[in-house]
C-alpha positions as CSV (number, residue, x, y, z in Angstrom):
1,X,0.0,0.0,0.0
2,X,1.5,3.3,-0.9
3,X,1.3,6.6,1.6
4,X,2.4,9.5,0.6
5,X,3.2,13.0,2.7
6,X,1.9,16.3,1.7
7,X,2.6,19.7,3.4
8,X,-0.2,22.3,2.1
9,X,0.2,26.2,1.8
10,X,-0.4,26.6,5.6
11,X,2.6,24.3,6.8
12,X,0.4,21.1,7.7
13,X,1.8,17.8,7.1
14,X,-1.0,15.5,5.3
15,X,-0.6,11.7,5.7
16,X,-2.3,10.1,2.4
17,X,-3.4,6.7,1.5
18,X,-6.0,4.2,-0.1
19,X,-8.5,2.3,1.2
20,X,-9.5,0.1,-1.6
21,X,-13.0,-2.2,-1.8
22,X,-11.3,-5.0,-0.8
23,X,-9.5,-4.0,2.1
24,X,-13.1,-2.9,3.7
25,X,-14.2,-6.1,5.7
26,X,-16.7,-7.5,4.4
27,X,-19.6,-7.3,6.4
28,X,-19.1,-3.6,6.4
29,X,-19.0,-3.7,2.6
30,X,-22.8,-5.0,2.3
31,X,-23.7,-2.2,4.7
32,X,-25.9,0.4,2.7
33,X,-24.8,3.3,4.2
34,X,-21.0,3.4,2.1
35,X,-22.4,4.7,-0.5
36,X,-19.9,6.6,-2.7
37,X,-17.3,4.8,-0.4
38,X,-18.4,1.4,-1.2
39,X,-15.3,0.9,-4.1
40,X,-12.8,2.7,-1.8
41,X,-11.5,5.5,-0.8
42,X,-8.8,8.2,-1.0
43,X,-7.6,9.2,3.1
44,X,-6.2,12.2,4.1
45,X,-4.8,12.6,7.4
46,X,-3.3,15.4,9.7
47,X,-2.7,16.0,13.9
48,X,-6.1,16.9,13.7
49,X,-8.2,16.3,11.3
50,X,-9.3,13.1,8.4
51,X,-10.5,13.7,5.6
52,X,-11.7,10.9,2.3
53,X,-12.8,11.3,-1.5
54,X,-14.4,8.9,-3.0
55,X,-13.9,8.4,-7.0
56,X,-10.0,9.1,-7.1
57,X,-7.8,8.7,-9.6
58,X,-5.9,5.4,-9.5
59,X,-2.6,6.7,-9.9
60,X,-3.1,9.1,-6.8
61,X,0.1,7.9,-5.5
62,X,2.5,9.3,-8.4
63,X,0.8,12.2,-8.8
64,X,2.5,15.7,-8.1
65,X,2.1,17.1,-5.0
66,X,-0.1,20.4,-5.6
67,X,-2.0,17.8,-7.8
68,X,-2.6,15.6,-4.2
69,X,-3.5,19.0,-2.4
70,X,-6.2,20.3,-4.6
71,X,-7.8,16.7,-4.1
72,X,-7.1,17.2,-0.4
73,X,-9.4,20.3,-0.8
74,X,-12.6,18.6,-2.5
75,X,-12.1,15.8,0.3
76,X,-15.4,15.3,2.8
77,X,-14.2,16.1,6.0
78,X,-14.5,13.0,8.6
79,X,-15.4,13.3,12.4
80,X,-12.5,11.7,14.2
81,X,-13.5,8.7,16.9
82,X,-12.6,9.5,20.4
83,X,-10.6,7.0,22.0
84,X,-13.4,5.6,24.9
85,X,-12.8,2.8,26.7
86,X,-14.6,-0.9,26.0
87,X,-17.9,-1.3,27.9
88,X,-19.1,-4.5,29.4
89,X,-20.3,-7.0,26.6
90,X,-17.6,-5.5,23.9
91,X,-15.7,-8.2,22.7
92,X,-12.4,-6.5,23.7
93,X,-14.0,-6.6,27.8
94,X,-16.1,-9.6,27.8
């Protein structure tokens, strides 16, 4: 799998990387609600934020830079999960 850094005009670093259709488990792949997702996805990652774009270009990860940050700006932006502990009945705290 290829990841590529970015910096952007304001000086923050941008992890980048696929998630392709069959790296998405597969119960979550018959889930309705992918949508757009449900072929993949392109990830864009900072300190503090996560962003995706579905329908990317395949060859994402030899494309120039400033090419990677204008996709970076059409990217949805994704809530991030908060780290919470397991509750009772989680499989990881049975």
């Amino acid at each position: 799998m290829a990841v590529r850094d970015v910096v952007d005009e304001n000086g923050t670093k941008w992890k980048i990387w696929s998630v392709t259709q069959s790296s998405i488990h597969p119960k979550t792949a018959a889930e309705d609600y992918l949508g757009e997702y449900s072929e993949g996805w392109l990830c864009f990652e900072c300190d503090n934020q996560r962003r995706r774009l579905a329908r990317y270009p395949q060859d994402w990860d030899r494309l120039p830079d400033k090419e990677l940050i204008r996709l970076l700006k059409t990217a949805q932006v994704v809530n991030l999960r908060r780290n919470t502990p397991p509750k009772p009945g989680d499989a990881a705290n049975p």
